[in-house]
Structure formats: structure tokens, C-alpha cells
N, C-alpha and C positions, 0 to 999 in steps of 0.2 A: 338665169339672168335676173338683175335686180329691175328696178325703177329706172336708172341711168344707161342701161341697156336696150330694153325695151323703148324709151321714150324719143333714143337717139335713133333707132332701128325703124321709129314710125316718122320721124323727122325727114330721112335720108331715102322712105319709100315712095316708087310710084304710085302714082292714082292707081293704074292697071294692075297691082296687087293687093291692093287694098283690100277687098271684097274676100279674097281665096286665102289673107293671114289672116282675119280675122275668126275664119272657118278652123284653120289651122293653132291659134294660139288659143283657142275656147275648146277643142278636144284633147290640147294638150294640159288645160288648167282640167277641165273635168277628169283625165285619166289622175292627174298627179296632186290632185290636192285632199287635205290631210280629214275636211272637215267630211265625214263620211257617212253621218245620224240621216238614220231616213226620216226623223223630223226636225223642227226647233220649233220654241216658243218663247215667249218673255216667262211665263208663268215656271214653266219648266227651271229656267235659269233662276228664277229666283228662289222653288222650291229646294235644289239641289244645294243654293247657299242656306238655306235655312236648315239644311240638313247637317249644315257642317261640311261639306263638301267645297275643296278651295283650288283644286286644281282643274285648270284647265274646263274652266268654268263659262267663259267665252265664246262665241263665233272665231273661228282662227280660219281666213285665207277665204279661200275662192268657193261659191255655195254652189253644190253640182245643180244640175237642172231635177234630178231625181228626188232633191231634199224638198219636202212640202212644210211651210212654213206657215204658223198661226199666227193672230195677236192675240189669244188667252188659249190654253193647254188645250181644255177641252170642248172647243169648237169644234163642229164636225169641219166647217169652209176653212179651208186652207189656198194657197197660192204656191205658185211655184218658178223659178227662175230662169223660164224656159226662152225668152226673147232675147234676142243679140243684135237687134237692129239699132240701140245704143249707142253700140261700140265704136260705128258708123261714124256718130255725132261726136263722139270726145276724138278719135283721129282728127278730123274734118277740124275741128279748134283748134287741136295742138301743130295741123301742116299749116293755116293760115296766120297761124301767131308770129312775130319775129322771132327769129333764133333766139339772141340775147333776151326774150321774156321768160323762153321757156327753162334755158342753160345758159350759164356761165362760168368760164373758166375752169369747165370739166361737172360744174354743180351740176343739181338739178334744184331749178325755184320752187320749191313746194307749196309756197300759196297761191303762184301763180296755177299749179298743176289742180289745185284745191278749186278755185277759181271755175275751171274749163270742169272739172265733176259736176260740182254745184248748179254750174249753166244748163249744162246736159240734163242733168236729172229735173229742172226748173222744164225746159225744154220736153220733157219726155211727159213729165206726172203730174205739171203744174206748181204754182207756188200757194196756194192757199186750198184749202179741204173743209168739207165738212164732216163729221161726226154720223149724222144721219145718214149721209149719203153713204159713205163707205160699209154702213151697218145695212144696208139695201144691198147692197154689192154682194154683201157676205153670206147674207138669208138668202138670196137668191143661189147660194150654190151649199145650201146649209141642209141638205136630204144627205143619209148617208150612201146613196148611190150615183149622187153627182161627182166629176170629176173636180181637181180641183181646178182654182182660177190659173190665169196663168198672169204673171205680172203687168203682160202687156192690156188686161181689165182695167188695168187701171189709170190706163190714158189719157191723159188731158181730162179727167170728168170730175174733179174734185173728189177722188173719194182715196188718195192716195195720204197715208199720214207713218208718223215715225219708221214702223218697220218696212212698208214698204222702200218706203226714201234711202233709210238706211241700209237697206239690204242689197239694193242697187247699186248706192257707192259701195259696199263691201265689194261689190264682182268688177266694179269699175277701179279700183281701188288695186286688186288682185290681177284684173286685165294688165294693169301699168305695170307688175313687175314690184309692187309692194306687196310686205307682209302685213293686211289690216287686220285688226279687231273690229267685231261688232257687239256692244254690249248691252245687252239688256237691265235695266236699271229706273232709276228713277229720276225727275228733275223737280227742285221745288225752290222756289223764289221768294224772296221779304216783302212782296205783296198778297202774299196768303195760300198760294200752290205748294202744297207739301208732298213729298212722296206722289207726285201721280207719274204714271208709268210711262217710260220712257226707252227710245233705242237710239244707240248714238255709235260714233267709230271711232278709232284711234289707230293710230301709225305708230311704231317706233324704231328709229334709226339712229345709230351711233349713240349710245348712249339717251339722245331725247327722245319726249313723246309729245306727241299734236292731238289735242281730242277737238274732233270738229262736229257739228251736230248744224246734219246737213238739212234736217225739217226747220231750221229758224234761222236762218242768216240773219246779217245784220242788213237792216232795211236804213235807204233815206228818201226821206219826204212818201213811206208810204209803198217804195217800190226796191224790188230787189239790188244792195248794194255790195256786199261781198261777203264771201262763208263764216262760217261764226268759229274761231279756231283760237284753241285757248292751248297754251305751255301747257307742261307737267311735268313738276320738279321732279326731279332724280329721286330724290325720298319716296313718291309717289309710285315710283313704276312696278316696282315688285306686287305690291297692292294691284294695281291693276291686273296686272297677269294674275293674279289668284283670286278674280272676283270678288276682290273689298275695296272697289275704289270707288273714291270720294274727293272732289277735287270745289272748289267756291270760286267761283271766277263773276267778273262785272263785265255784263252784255251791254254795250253801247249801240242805240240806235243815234239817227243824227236826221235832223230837219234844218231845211231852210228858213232863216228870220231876216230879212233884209237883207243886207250882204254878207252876214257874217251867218256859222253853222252852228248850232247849239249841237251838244251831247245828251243823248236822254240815257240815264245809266239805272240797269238794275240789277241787285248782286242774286248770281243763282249758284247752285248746288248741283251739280252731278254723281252721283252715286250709285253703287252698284247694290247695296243695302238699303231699305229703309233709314230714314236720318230720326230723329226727335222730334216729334211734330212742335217742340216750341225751340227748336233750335236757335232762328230770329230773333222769336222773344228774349232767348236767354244773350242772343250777341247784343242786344238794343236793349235791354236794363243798363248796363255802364255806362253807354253812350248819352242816354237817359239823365242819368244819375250827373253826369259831368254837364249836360246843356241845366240843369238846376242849379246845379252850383257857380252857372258860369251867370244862368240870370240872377241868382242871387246877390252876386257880388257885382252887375252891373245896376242892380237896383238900389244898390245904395249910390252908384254913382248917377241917381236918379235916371234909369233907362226902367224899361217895360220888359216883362217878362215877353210880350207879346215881338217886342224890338229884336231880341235875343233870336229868335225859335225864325223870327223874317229872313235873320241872314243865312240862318240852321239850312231852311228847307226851300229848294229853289229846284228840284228835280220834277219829274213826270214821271208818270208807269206808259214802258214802251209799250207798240204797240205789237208784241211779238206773235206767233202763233197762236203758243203756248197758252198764253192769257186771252185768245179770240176763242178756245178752245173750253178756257176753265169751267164755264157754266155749262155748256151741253156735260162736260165729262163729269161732277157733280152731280148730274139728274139723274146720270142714266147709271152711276152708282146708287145714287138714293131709290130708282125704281129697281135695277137689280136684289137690293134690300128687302126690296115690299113685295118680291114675285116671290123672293125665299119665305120670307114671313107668308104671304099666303100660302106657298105650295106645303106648309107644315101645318097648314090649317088655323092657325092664328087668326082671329078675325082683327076687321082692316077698320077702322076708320073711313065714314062717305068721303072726304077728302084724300085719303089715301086710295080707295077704289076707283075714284074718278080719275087718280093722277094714272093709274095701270092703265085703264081703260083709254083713255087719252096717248099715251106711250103706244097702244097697240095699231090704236086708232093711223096714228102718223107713222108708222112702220110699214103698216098695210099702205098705205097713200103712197110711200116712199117707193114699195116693191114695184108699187102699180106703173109709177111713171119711169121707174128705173125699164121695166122689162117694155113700156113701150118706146123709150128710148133705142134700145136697141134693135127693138124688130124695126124702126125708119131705118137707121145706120145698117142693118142689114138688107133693106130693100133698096137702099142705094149703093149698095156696096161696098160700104163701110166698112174696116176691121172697126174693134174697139181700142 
């Protein structure tokens, strides 16, 4: 059964079954689904493109509870897909929605369907993360005789980012009766984010494809406004499927100014390879080149180059995840740098010393209050 199957089947269900399909259509995805690696990782996926390896390079379909998933290769903490009380929450949206939101005319609205993911996962993991906290998360199960996390770790505590996010809509995604991709890759933006690592999803039906990149919706005024879901030209698709895709789409945030809503736009880059770290550079030299030419020729009609470049530039850098993210993820590569440089015996610069020692410092502080978080949550009763 596809999308349109499944979605009409949860439509037309009782409350009173609810509970006991949901049992039943998550032992029939874990028996029958294709993607069967007892592990994944981002690092992994990208090694195997580096290798020249193009097929079937992807996350494909439904992630069993069995597959332990990192964010770098070789982490010993891993997570695992093992919670279904989710599923709960996307039913529970799509029986409350009107008919005609969800279907029409035999369709199925897919951004509305994108939409009730988006919420759920917002709902389940939270919408904003931190860096440190999630790396607390992970050392805390980082012995190689700990079991791994289970996703539902990651609950409402800020410590949920890309691949967890992502990996969730993939089973939410595959629950519905689509066939998702999940892909490990990179995002980098014309405000200075290059290649940093990234996971994101895509759908494709009839011909199209939807990549939606459910860690950074589009926000207005600050707070969650609807999933961030970009086209992808027919030229594009086969590329995807063989792990070299690469697509540039403009993320529009939007804020309130009086009565009217301004757009705040900024052009990013998904890819499944490394891009050109001056790829911006090289698209913003012509663009360059033509705003000179264009004050030069307003300058004879006595205008100011400065008049010129006023009407030019009138945008903002949203305020997206990705970019709340850039400077923690920037350190803790510059200190991963310094821990390799020292563990080769390299001597460190006092400044360089201080910055390790300080990283360890706040790691330690992080474990501390992460593990006693959780002994209150468990002396009240708390899951996590």
C-alpha cells in the first residue's frame, strides 16, 4: 500500500484501533523493509561516495529498530529507532484535520502531510538544540559496554539535531506508506557555512521529488512556521538516487513590520558531496562585476556608488538553525584539530592548551548536569 492507502485507512479508522494498527503496521515495516545495515552513519555515507561507490548510497525506506545509528563512523554512542509512541501523534493530526486538507479529489496534499511530520517531530524532540548538550547525551553512553540510546533520549531536552530529526521523519515518512530517502550530505550557505554536515529527506512520486530538511523549517517572527520543502528538477533525480545530489534552493524566513511581512532570503546548497569552498565566491564575482558597472554608469549620471549598492542590498541573514549552530560547530572542529595535533605529540601553543582544557572543562560540567538531570526525572518518574 502506498501513501494514499495508508493515509485514507488512518482517516476512516476508529479510535478503538488505533493503538493495536499501529503495533501491527511497524512489525509489518520492520519484517519487510529493504534498508537491513546493522549500522549507519553520515561519515560512512560519505566515505563510500569518496570511494567512487554511487549506488544505493542512501538511507532507503523504513529504519528497523535493530539498525544503531551514529552522527560520525566512529563513535562508540550510537541510537536506535526503537520508540513508536510518535506514531500516536501523526494519526492523532491527520484524524483531526479536515478531509479536504488532508485529500482531494483522490490526491494526497503532500505539504499538508509534510506539515503534521514536521509538527510531530517539533512536538516529540523539540525545535531548537544545542551542540554541547547533545555531545553530553552521547559521552554519557560513549563506554564500549553501554547499550546504545534509544531515540526516545532525546526528548524534548535540546539535544536532538539533524540526524536524529531526520531519521524520525524517515520512519514517519515510511509509517505513511511513502518511499523516503534519507541523506547524508552537507549544507552550506552565502553567508559563510560551507560543507558542514548535514541529513535531510526526500520523497519521490510520479516522476517528482520534494527534499525537505525537517531540522530548519521555515520560521516567522522567531517561531515555527511551516517545513522547509524545496522542488527537484527531473534532471536532478537520478543524481539523487546515486548519491551526487546537489540541488541550491532560497530559504525564506518571513517577519512581521507593521502590517505588512517582509521575506528574509538566503540561498543554500544541499549536497551529497562536498561543493567548492568558494563556490558563492565564484557565483558573487559577476554579480559583483555587473553592480560596478552598473555604478559606474550611474555615476556619470552623477549618482553615488554608495546610491547604487542602497537599492542592491536590502536583505538579512535568517535566523535559521543552521546558522544558531555555525559557531559551536566551527570550535569543536578547530578543538577536534588540536586533540589530533596533540595526541601526535605536536606541541600546542598556551592558547591552544587553554582552548582543550576549557572544551574539556565544559564537557565535564555538561556530563554533570546532564546525569543529574536525569536521576530527578527518574526519581519522579520520569521517562526521558
Amino acid at each position: 500500500m502506498d501513501e494514499k492507502d495508508i493515509i485514507a485507512q488512518i482517516i476512516n479508522m476508529d479510535n478503538a484501533e488505533i493503538d493495536s494498527w499501529i503495533v501491527d503496521r511497524v512489525e509489518l515495516l520492520e519484517r519487510t523493509t529493504i534498508e537491513d545495515r546493522d549500522e549507519i552513519s553520515s561519515t560512512s555515507y560519505t566515505l563510500r561516495r569518496a570511494r567512487g561507490e554511487k549506488e544505493n548510497t542512501e538511507v532507503q525506506g523504513f529504519i528497523p529498530s535493530k539498525t544503531q545509528l551514529r552522527k560520525m563512523q566512529f563513535d562508540l554512542a550510537s541510537f536506535r529507532m526503537d520508540d513508536t509512541s510518535f506514531y500516536k501523534s501523526v494519526i492523532d493530526y491527520i484524524k483531526k484535520a479536515k478531509p479536504q486538507s488532508i485529500m482531494r479529489d483522490g490526491k494526497i496534499n503532500n505539504n499538508y502531510i509534510m506539515n503534521i511530520i514536521q509538527c510531530s517531530i517539533i512536538n516529540y524532540l523539540g525545535l531548537h538544540s544545542s551542540e554541547s548538550r547533545r555531545n553530553a547525551l552521547y559521552n554519557s553512553r560513549a563506554d564500549i559496554d553501554d547499550e546504545p540510546l534509544s531515540i526516545s533520549d532525546f526528548k524534548q531536552n535540546g539535544t536532538a539535531m539533524c540526524v536524529e530529526k531526520s531519521a524520525m521523519a524517515q520512519n514517519i515518512l515510511a509509517f505513511l506508506g511513502y518511499n523516503p530517502m534519507m541523506i547524508f550530505g552537507y549544507l552550506s550557505n552565502e553567508k559563510g557555512i560551507t560543507n558542514e554536515g548535514h541529513a535531510y529527506n526526500c520523497i519521490i512520486r510520479n516522476g517528482k521529488a520534494m527534499l525537505i530538511d525537517f531540522t530548519n523549517p521555515i520560521m516567522k517572527d522567531g517561531a515555527y512556521y511551516k517545513p522547509a520543502i524545496f522542488s527537484i528538477d527531473n534532471d536532478k533525480l537520478e543524481d539523487f538516487k546515486k548519491g551526487k545530489a546537489q540541488i541550491e534552493v532560497t530559504h525564506k524566513d518571513l517577519h512581521t513590520k507593521g502590517d505588512s511581512i517582509e521575506e528574509e532570503s538566503i540561498q543554500l546548497v544541499y549536497s551529497s558531496e562536498a561543493i567548492d569552498e568558494k563556490y558563492f565566491d565564484k557565483k558573487k564575482a559577476p554579480l559583483e562585476k555587473a553592480q560596478e558597472q552598473t555604478a559606474i554608469a550611474h555615476q556619470k549620471n552623477h549618482l553615488t556608488y554608495g546610491d547604487v549598492t542602497d537599492t542592491i542590498f536590502q536583505g538579512k541573514v535568517p535566523d535559521s538553525e543552521a546558522q544558531h549552530q555555525a559557531k559551536d560547530t566551527d570550535k569543536a572542529i578547530k578543538i577536534r584539530r588540536l586533540m589530533f595535533k596533540q595526541k601526535t605529540g605536536a606541541t600546542l601553543t598556551t592558547e591552544e592548551q587553554a582552548l582543550i582544557d576549557q572544551h574539556i572543562q565544559q564537557t565535564n560540567e555538561e556530563q554533570v548536569r546532564f546525569r543529574n538531570q536525569q536521576n530527578q526525572k527518574k526519581s519522579k518518574g520520569l521517562s526521558l
